[in-house]
N, C-alpha and C positions, 0 to 999 in steps of 0.2 A: 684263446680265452684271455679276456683283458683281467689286468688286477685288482679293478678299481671300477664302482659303477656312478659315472659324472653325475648321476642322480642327487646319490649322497656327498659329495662334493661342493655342491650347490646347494643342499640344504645345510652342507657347517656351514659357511661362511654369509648362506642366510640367517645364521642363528648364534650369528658373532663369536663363531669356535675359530680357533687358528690352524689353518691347514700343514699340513704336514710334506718336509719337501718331497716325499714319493708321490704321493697327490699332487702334489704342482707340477711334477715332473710329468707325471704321466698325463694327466688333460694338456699342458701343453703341448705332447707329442702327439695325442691320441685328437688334438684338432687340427693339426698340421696333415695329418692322415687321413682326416676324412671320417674318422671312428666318433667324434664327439659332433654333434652335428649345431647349424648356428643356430636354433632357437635355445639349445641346452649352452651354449657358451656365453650366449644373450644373454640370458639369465642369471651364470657365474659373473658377466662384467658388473652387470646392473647390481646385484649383490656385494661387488667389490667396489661397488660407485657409492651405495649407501655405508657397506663397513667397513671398506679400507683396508688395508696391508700393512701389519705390522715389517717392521724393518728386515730381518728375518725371513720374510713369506716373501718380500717385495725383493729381495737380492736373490733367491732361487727363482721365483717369476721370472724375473729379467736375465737369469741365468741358463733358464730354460729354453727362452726365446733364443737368445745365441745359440744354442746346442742344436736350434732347428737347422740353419745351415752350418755356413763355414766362415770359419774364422782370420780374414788376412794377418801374415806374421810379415813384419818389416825388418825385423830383427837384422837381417843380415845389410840392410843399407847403411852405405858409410857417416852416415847423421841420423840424428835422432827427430823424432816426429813429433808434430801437435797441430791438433785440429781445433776451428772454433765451430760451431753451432747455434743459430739463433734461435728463441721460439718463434719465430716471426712477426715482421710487422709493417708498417705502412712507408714504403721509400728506402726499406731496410736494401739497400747495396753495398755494403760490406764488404764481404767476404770477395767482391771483385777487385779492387783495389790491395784489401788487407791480403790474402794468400801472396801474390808476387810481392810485397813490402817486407814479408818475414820470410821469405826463401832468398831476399839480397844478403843474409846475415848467415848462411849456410846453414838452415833447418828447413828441414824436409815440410811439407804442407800437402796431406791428402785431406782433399776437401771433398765428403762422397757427399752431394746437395741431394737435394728435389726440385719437386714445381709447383707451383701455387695453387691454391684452393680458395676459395672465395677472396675475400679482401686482402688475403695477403700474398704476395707473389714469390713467383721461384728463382731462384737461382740460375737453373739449369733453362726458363723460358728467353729469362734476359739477356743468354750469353747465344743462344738459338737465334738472336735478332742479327749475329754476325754471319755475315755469309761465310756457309765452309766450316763452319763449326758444329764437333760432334762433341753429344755429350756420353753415349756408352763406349766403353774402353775395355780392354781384358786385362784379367789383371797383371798380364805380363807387361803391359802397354803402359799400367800406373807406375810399375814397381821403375821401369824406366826412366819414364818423366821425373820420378823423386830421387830416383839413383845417379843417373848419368845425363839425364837430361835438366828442364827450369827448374827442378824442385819444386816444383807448385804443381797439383793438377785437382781441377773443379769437374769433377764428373758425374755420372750416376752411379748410384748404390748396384753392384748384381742381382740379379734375382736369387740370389743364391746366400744371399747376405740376410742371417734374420726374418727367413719367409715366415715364420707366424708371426711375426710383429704385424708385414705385409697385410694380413687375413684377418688379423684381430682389429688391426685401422679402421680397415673396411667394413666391418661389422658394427666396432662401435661407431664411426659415422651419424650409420641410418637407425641406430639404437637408443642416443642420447645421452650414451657414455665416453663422450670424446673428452668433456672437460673434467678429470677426475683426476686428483693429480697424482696418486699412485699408477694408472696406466699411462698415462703420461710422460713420468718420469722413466717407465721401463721402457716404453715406446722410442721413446728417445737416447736413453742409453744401450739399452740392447742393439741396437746400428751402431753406437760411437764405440763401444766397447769389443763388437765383430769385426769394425774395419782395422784393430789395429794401431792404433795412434799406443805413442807413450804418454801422449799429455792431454788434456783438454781443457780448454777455456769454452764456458757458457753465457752467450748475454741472455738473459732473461730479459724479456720486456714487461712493460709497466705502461699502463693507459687503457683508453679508449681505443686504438689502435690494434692493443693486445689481449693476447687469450686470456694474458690474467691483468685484471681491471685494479685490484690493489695491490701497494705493497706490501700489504701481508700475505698476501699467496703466492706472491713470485718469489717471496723469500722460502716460504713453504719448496713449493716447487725448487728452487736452486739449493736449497740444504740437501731435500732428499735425492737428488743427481749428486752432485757432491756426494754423498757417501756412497751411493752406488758406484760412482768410479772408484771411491778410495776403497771400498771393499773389494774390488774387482783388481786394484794392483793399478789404476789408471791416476796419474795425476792431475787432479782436477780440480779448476775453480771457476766461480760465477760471478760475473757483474751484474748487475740491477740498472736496467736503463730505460730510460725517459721514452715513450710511442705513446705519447699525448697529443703530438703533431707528427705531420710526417717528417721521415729523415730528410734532409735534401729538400731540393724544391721540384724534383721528377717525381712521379710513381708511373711508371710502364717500362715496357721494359727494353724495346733501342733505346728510349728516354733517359733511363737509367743507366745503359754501358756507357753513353755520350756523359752523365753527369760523372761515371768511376773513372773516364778517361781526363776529364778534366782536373779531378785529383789528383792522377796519379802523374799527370803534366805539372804540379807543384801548384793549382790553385783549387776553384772547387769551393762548395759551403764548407763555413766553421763547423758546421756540427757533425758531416761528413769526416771530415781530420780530424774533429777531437774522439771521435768515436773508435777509427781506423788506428788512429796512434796508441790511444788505451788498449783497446783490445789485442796489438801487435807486440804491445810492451808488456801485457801480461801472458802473453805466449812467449817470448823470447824468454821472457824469466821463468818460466816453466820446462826450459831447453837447456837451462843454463845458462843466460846471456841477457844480465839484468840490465845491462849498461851500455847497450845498443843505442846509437841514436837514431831514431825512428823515421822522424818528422824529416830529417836532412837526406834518409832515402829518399822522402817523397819528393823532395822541394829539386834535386842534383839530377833526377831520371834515374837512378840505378831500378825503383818499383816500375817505371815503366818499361826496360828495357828486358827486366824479368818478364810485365804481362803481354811483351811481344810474344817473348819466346816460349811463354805458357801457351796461350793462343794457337801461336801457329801450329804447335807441336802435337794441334787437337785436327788442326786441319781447316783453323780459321784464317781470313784474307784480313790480316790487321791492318791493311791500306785500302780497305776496300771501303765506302762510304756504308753508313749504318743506314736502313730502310727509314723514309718519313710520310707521315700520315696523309694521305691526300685531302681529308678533309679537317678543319680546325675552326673551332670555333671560339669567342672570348666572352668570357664572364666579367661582369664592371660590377664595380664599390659601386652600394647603394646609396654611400653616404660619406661625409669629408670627417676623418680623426685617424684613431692608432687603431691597427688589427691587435684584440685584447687574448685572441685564442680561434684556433685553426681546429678544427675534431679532424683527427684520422682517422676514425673509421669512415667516417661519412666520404674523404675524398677516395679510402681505399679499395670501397663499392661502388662510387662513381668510376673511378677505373677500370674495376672489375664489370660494369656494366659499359665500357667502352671498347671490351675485347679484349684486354689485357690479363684477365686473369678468365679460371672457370669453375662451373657448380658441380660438374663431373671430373672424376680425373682424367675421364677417355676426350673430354671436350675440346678442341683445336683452341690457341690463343693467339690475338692478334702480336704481332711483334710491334708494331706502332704506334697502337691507343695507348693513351693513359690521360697523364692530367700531368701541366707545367705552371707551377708556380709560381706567382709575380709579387705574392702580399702574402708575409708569416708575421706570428706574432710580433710587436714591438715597432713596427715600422708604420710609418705614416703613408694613407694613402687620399685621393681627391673621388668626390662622387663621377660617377663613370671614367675611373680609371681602370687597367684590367687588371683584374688580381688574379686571374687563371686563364689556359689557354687547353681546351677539351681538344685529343687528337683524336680519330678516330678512324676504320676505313671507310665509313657510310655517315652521310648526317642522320641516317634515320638513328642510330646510336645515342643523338646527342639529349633530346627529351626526356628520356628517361633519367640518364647521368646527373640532367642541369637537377631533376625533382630531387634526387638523390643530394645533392650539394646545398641544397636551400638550409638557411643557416648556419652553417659548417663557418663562413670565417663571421667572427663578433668583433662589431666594430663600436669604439667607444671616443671618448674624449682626453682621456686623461693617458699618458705615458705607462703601460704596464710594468710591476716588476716582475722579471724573469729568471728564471731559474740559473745558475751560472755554471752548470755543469749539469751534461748529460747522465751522470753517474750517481747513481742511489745509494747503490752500498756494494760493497765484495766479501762473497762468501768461500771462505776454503776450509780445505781440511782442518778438522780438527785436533 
């Protein structure tokens, strides 16, 4: 006999009553089981999409979600840990470069990723374009790699990690409650707060590029993670950053380890380093180690010689050439002045329609396609110069992509002014 009928569950919180955490407790457990079935949780999301989660409802949510599986304890490794987390976004490669830059300073980096879904790509597809390279690990195999082995490891979440989070993803998907920023926020923390970390840094993105389109929601968004880790005992904070453009001038994903190896060789785009050194310096300082110098791991090799030995110790060939796209085709300036603004969404769909990303989770992704960038904001270009370079494994890929990209770069006469820092704002504890 259940204690609780999701019926009435679904009518409070259609009739803007606060649920009570035995009620949250039990539907979270009782859909993880099979007992609350998806059109009656459909229903509780869509209800929690229109009323929302006071603070209170939304840290037993999120605390329910962890209680569905298990919880990694690192406690016993001889340094202390912290993770970053992006919401996603267009050229976002990161966390390739950034995990081996902060495990040169002796703190631990479990980095549990994903894989891309539409426009925005994965972690775990990018690092798949190396031959040899695996992304599930047990967790005896992570505790290794952060204990005795690089301190770094970029792998996959367990299935065992947070499975209603899993189940409710997937349901709001194809429901229409993906963008909501209370399940959101617990979607996302419920994983950060089961793997274990004592620390976490979040970039929030900000743009066309990103899930959240302004800065007042991503601020939304990063407050309420932010307290959810700090109620949870996790120390946490968020940056607010620029995915108006793409990061980098790669989106795909060999494209992308070849652009995080160039970083981590001491060159690479500005906006790639300025992002990788902020985000590295606000994890070190979150470890205890404000006064690390960053930028001089990257420029000396010490972050490279980590993401050898992150790599190999996954079972990657880090001498082995990265796969290239057999077919490529170039896009030309229409016209002779300055590129005024680049849209990331529009290049991150043209990638994702090149192979590089997919619409299903079960969908295969090309490790080749994407899009290589020759013209970003600010820079001057000539009519029929190229400003991109579409990779792909088939030209029949490339039609659709080019429809996809039609006016994505805006080209004007006059010198833009630009923003002079990736960084919006930082939010921490209170």
């Amino acid at each position: 006999m259940e204690p609780f009928d999701v019926v009435d569950i679904i009518r409070a919180k259609r009739d803007q009553q606060e649920l009570d955490p035995e009620q949250i407790a039990w539907v979270i457990d009782a859909y993880t089981r099979g007992v609350v079935a998806d059109e009656q949780m459909s229903a509780l999301a869509m209800a929690i999409f229109l009323n929302g989660l006071n603070r209170p409802e939304l840290q037993q949510w999120t605390n329910a979600m962890i209680k569905s599986g298990v919880r990694l304890d690192f406690s016993k490794l001889s340094k202390t840990t912290v993770d970053k987390h992006s919401t996603g976004g267009v050229g976002d490669k990161i966390t390739l470069p950034l995990a081996p830059l902060v495990s040169v300073f002796g703190v631990a980096v479990p980095q549990l990723s994903g894989r891309g879904l539409g426009h925005t790509g994965g972690t775990l597809d990018k690092l798949e374009s190396i031959p040899g390279w695996r992304a599930n690990l047990s967790n005896e195999e992570i505790f290794q790699m952060l204990d005795s082995g690089p301190g770094a490891v970029v792998c996959a979440a367990g299935a065992d990690l947070a499975p209603a989070d899993k189940k409710l993803y997937a349901l709001r998907d194809i429901t229409g409650t993906v963008d909501c920023i209370p399940l959101i926020a617990s979607s996302i923390m419920s994983k950060k707060i089961a793997e274990g970390t004592a620390s976490l840094v979040l970039d929030v993105k900000v743009g066309s590029g990103a899930f959240m389109k302004t800065q007042e929601q991503a601020a939304e968004l990063a407050r309420t993670m932010v307290d959810l880790g700090s109620d949870a005992g996790v120390n946490t904070v968020a940056l607010l950053t620029r995915m108006d453009q793409p990061l980098g001038r790669t989106v795909g994903n060999a494209l992308e380890v070849q652009e995080s190896l160039d970083v981590l060789a001491g060159g690479g785009p500005e906006d790639i380093v300025e992002l990788t050194v902020a985000l590295a310096q606000e994890m070190l300082a979150c470890a205890g180690k404000p006064d690390e110098d960053v930028a001089a791991a990257l420029k000396d090799g010490r972050a490279m010689d980590q993401w050898r030995a992150m790599i190999s110790a996954q079972g990657g060939d880090v001498d082995a050439p990265l796969p290239v796209a057999p077919c490529q085709h170039q896009l030309l300036a229409e016209d002779d002045g300055y590129v005024m603004c680049l849209d990331a969404l529009q290049v991150g769909v043209a990638a994702w329609r090149l192979g590089a990303g997919r619409a299903r989770k079960e969908d295969p992704v090309s490790a080749v396609a994407g899009v290589e960038i020759h013209a970003k904001p600010g820079e001057a270009v000539r009519k029929g110069q190229p400003i991109a370079t579409l990779h792909a494994d088939s030209d029949s890929r490339f039609d659709r992509a080019l429809d996809t990209l039609e006016g994505a770069w805006t080209i004007g006469h006059d010198v833009p002014e630009l923003p002079q820092s990736l960084i919006l704002d930082r939010i921490a504890q209170e």
